[in-house]
C-alpha positions in Angstrom: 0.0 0.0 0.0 2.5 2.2 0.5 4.7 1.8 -2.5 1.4 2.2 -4.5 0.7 6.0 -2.6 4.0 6.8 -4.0 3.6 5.9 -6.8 0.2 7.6 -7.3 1.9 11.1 -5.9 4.8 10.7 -8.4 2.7 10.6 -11.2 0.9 14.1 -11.2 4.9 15.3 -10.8 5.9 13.4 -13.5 3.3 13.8 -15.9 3.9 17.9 -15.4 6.9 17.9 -16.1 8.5 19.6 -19.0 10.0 16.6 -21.5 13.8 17.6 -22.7 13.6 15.1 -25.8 17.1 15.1 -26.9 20.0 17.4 -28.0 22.2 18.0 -30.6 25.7 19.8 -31.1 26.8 22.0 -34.0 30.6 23.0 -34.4 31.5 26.0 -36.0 35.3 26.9 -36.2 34.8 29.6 -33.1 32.6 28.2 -30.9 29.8 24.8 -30.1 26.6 25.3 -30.1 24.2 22.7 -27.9 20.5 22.5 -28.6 18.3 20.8 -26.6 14.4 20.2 -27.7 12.1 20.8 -25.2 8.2 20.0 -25.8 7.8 23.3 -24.2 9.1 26.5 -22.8 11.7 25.9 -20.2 12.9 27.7 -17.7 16.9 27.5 -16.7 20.0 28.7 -15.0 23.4 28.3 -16.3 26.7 28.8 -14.3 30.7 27.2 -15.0 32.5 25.1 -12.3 36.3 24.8 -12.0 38.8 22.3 -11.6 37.8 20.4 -14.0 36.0 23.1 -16.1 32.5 22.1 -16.4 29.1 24.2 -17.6 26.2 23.3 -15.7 22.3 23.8 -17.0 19.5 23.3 -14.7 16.2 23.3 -15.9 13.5 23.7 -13.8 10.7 21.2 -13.6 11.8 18.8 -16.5 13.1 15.5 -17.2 15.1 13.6 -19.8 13.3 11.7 -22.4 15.4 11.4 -25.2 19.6 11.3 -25.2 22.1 13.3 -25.5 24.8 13.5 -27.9 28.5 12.3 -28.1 30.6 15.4 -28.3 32.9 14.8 -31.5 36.7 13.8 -30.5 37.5 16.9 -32.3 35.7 19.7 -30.4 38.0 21.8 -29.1 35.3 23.0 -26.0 32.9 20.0 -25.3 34.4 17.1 -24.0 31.1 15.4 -23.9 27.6 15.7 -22.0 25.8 14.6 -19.1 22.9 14.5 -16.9 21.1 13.9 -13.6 18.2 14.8 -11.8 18.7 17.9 -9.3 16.1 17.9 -6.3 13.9 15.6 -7.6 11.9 17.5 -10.1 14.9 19.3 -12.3 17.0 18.1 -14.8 20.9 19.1 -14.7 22.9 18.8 -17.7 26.6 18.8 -17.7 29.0 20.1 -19.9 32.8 18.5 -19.5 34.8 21.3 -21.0 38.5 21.0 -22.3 39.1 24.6 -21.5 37.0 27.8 -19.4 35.2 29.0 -22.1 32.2 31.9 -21.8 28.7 30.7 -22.4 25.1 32.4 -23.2 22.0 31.0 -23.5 18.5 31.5 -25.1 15.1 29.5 -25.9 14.0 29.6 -29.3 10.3 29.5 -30.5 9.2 26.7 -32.8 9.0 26.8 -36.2 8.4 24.9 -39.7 11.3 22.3 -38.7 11.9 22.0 -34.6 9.7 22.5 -32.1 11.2 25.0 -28.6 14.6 25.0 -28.1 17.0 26.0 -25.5 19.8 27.0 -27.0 23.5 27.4 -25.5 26.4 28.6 -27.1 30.1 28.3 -26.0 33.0 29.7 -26.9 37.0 30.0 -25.8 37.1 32.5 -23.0 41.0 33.5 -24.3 42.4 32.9 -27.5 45.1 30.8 -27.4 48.8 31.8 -25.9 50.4 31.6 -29.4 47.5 34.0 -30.7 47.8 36.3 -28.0 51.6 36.3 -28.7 50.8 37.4 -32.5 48.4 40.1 -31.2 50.5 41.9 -29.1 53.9 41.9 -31.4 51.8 42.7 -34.9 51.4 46.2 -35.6 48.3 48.6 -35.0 46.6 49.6 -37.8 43.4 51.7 -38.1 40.5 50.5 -39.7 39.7 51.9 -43.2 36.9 52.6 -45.0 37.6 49.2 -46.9 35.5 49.5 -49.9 37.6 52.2 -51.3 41.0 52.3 -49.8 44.8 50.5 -50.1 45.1 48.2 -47.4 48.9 49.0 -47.0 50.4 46.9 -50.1 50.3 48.0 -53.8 48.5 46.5 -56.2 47.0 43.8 -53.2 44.0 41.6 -54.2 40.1 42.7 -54.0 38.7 40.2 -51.4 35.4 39.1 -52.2 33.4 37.9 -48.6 31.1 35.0 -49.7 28.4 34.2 -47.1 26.3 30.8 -47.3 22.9 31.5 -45.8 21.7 29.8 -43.0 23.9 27.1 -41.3 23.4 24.3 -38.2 20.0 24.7 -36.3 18.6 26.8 -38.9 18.4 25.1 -42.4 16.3 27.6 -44.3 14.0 26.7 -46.5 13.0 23.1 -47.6 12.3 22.2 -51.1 9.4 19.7 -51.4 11.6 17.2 -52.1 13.8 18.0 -48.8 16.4 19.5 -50.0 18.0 22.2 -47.2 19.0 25.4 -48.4 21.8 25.4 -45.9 22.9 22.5 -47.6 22.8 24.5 -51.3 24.1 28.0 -50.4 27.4 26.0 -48.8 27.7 23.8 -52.0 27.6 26.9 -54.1 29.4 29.1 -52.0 32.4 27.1 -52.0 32.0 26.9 -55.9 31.9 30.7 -56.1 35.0 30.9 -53.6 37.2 28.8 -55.8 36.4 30.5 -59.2 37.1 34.0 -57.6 40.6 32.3 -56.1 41.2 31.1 -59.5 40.7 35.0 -60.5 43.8 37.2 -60.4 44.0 40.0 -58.7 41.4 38.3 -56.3 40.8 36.4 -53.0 37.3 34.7 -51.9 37.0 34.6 -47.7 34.2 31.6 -46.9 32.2 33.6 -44.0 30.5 30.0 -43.4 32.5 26.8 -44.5 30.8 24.0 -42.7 27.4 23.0 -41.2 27.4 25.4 -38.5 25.0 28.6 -37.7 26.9 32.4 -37.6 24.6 35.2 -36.6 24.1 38.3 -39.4 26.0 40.6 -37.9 28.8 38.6 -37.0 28.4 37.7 -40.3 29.0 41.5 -41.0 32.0 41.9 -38.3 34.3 38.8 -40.4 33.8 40.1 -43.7 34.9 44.0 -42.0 38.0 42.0 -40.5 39.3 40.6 -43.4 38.5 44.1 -44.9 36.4 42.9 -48.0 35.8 44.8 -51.0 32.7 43.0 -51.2 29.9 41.2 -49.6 27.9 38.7 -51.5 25.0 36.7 -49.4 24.3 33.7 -51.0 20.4 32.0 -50.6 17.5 30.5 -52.0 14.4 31.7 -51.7 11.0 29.6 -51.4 7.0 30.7 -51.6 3.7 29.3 -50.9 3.1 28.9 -54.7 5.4 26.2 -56.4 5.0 27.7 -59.6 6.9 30.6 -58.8 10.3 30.8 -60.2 13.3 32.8 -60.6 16.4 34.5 -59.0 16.9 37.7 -57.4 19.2 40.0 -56.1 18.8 42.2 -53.4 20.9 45.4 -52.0 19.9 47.3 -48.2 17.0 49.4 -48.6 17.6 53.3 -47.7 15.0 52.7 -44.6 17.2 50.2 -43.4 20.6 51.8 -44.2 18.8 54.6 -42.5 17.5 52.5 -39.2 21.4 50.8 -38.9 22.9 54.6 -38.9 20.8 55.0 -36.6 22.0 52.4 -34.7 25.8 53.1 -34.8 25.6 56.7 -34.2 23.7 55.6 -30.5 25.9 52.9 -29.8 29.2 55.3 -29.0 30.8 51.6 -28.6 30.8 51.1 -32.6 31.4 54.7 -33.9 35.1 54.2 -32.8 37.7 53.9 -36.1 34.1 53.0 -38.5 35.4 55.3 -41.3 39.2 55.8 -42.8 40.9 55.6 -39.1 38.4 59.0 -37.7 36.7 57.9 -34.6 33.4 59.2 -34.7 33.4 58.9 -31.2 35.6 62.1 -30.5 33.0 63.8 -33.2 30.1 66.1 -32.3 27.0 64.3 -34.0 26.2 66.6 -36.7 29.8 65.2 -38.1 29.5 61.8 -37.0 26.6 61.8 -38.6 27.6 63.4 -42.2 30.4 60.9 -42.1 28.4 58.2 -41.6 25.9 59.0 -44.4 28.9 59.7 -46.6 30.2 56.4 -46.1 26.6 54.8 -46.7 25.5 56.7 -49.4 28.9 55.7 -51.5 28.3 52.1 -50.2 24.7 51.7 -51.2 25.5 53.2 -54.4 28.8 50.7 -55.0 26.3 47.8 -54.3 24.1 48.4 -56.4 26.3 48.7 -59.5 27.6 45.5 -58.5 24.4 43.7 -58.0 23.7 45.0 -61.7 26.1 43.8 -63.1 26.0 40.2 -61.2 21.7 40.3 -61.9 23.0 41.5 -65.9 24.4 37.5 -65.8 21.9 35.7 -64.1 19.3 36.9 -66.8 22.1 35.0 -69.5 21.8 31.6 -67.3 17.8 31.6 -67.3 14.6 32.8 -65.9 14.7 35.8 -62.9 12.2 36.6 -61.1 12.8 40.0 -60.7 14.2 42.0 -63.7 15.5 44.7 -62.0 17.6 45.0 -58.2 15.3 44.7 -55.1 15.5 46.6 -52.1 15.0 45.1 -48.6 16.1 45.5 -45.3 18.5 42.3 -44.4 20.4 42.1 -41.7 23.7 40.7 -44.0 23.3 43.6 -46.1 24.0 46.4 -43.5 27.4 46.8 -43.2 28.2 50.7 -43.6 31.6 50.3 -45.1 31.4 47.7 -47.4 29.4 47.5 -50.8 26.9 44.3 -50.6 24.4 42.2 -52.4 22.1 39.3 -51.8 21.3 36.6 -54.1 18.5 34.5 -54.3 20.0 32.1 -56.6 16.3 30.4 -57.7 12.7 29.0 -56.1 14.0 26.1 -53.9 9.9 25.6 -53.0 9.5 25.2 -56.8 10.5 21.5 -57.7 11.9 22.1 -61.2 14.5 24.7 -59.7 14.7 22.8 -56.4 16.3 19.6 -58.7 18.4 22.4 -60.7 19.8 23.9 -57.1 21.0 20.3 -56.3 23.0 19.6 -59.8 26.6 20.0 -59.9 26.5 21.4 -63.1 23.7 23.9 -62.2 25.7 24.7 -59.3 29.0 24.8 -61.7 27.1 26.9 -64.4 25.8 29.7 -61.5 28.7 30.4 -59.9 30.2 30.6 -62.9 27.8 34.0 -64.0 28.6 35.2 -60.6 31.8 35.4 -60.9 31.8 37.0 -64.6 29.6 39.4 -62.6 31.6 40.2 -60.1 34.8 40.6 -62.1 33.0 42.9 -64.3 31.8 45.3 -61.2 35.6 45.4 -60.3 37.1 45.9 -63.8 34.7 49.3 -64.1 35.4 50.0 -60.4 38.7 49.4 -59.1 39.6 49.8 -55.8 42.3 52.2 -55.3 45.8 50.0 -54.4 44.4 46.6 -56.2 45.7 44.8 -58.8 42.6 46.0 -60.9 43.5 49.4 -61.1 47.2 49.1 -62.2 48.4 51.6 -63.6 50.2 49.6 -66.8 46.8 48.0 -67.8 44.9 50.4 -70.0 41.6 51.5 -69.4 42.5 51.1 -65.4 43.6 53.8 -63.3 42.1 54.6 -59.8 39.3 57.1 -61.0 38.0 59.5 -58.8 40.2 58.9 -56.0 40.9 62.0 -54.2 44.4 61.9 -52.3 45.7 59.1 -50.2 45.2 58.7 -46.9 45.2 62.3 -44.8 45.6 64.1 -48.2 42.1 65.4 -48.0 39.9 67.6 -46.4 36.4 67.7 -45.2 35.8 70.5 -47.1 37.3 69.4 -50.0 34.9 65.2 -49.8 31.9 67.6 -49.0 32.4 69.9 -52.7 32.9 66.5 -54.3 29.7 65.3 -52.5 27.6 68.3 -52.9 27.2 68.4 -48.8 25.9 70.9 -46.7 28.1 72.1 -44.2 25.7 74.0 -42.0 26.6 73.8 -38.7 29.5 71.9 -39.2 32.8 73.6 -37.6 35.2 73.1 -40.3 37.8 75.0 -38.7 37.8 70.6 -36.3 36.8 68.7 -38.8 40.2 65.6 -39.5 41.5 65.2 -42.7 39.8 62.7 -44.3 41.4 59.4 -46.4 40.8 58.8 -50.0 37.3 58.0 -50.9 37.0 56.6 -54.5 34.1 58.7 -56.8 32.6 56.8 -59.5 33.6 57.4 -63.0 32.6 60.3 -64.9 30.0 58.0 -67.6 27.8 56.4 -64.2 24.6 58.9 -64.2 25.3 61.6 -61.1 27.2 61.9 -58.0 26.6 60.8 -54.6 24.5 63.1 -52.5 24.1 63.6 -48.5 20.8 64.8 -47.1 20.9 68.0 -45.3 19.2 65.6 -42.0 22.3 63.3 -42.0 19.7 60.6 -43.4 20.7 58.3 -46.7 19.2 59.9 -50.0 17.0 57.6 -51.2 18.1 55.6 -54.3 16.0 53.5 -56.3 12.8 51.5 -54.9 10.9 48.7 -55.1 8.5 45.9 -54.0 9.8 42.5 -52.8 9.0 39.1 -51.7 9.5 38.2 -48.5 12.4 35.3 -48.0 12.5 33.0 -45.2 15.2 34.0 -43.4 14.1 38.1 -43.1 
């Protein structure tokens, strides 16, 4: 009798309690990510322990249903995973770390793959002693308003950022056939990376080169450390009617190029060394803010040539679906300094061009007109210093560069730039590094708003991808 009472007052605990029905890990190059599915939201605490390093997660109110995962022999964080019941009713899971790393955790609503998720993500808490070593000893050099500027060695190579959408936990969109578009975008990706590495005068940096998830603007922050001359976003987009068909490409909208200056002028923590080495930090705002839509303005209008001329090829290899460059406001797109461009290489929701995404030789033939695209974007508009605008091939030069680095003035960018220097104290304003103009034939020169706000370019309606 009395074994049966406690088993009748287990049960109402048991049967409230949240499930945890298994787990998974995803490795990216910089950190682990864990993901445990809950069958609903949880609620958790998270803390490290020493000697040996371990991460601890305690969910409140839940139990174990499923497994957990076997951390892979080469994950340099996650030695592997455990768990236990904590005060009868919560359920501990253990991290066995190989080093003290700095964690943070979030839940995740459901959506058309996985149901909640509680999501924690890992990562070193110091780099290395070797790479410390190297950071100390190298030199200090100031960022640079990298679309337009030598990087310190003449006649370097244009570096072309190629980002695979989507990655790890999120897969995208899913053809009706099951085909990922994280899967695609990577395949492709790498495809475009080695036909620009084959190009001379050019250098490809994977933002994403394996099944793991990077956020957007840390998608944003490697492309701006290698200093890329270009950002190209790489995705497939999918609707609610199959039939629809096509690709796209897709530059920042002037609301949000307008919303992110917003966003770095109030966060004094990113104005620091955003354009050609001047802190906008130690600016007033009036000039923090001209700067700033300078720098936009010339980068919005850099993308979209570029997305011209890589749209111009994509109508060679078959149907688009938009005949002209869209406008929208993704997150990828919003780097201030650097000219950038989102594809949507075709329908992945449309099973004719879900089967083409998955062919080599679709995949061959596409990054292919990409390339030829890109190339002809840099061969009109050479970045100052590359091997694009050498002097001793004709028909290259570096047009409209004004002086090198601390050759110019404000006043001087603002005449080329029609700006209005009301209420502007000249008599503070730095000198000012080279910012490349575009060449005489391109149809009018780049304009700043008298509010400090991007001038709008060129509109447009647009579907609505997946990913936002």
């Amino acid at each position: 009798m009395a074994a049966l009472l406690l088993v009748a007052l287990a049960q109402p605990a048991a049967a409230g309690q949240v499930k945890v029905q298994g787990a998974r890990i995803w490795n990216a190059p910089d950190h682990t990510r864990i993901v445990l599915d809950t069958a609903e939201p949880v609620s958790h605490r998270i803390f490290s322990l020493d000697d040996p390093h371990r991460l601890v997660v305690d969910i409140s109110d839940a139990r174990l249903s499923g497994e957990l995962p076997t951390a892979a022999a080469d994950d340099a964080l996650v030695a592997g995973l455990r768990s236990g019941v904590r005060q009868g009713d919560d359920l501990r899971v253990v991290l066995d770390l190989k080093q003290p790393v700095k964690a943070k955790s979030f839940r995740l609503e459901p959506n058309g793959t996985y149901g909640h998720r509680l999501v924690i993500d890992v990562a070193a808490r110091s780099r290395p002693g070797r790479a410390q070593v190297a950071s100390r000893t190298a030199p200090s050099v100031a960022p640079q308003h990298l679309s337009v500027q030598p990087k310190g060695v003449r006649h370097r190579d244009v570096i072309v950022a190629v980002d695979a959408g989507h990655g790890g936990e999120d897969p995208g969109a899913i053809g009706p056939a099951g085909t990922r578009e994280k899967d695609v975008t990577l395949a492709i990706s790498r495809k475009l990376a080695h036909r620009i590495d084959r190009q001379r005068g050019m250098r490809a940096v994977l933002i994403r080169d394996g099944d793991y998830y990077i956020a957007l603007r840390q998608r944003i922050a490697k492309a701006r450390k290698h200093q890329a001359d270009l950002f190209v976003s790489i995705h497939a987009d999918a609707f609610t009617d199959r039939r629809v068909r096509g690709s796209s490409v897709y530059t920042l909208s002037n609301g949000g190029a307008t919303s992110e200056a917003a966003k770095w002028l109030a966060e004094r923590e990113n104005r620091a060394d955003l354009i050609g080495g001047v802190s906008l930090a130690e600016q007033n705002d009036v000039l923090a803010g001209v700067l700033l839509d300078m720098t936009q303005n010339a980068t919005l209008e850099h993308s979209s040539i570029a997305a011209e001329r890589v749209l111009s090829k994509l109508r060679a290899l078959g149907d688009v679906h938009q005949t002209h460059i869209q406008k929208a406001g993704f997150a990828v797109l919003k780097s201030p300094d650097i000219p950038s461009m989102l594809v949507e290489t075709a329908f992945i929701s449309n099973p004719d061009e879900e089967k083409r995404l998955r062919s080599r030789s679709y995949q061959d033939k596409l990054a292919d007109y990409l390339v030829e695209g890109i190339v002809d974007y840099f061969e009109d508009y050479p970045p100052p210093g590359t091997r694009f605008a050498r002097d001793d091939i004709p028909g290259r030069d570096e047009v409209g560069a004004l002086p090198a680095a601390g050759g110019a003035t404000f006043a001087e960018v603002a005449r080329r730039y029609d700006l209005d220097l009301s209420g502007v104290r000249l008599a503070e304003a730095p000198r000012l590094p080279g910012i490349a103009g575009r060449p005489a034939a391109a149809p009018g020169p780049a304009v700043i708003s008298q509010d400090s706000k991007p001038v709008s370019a060129q509109g447009g309606a647009q579907p609505s991808p997946p990913d936002g």
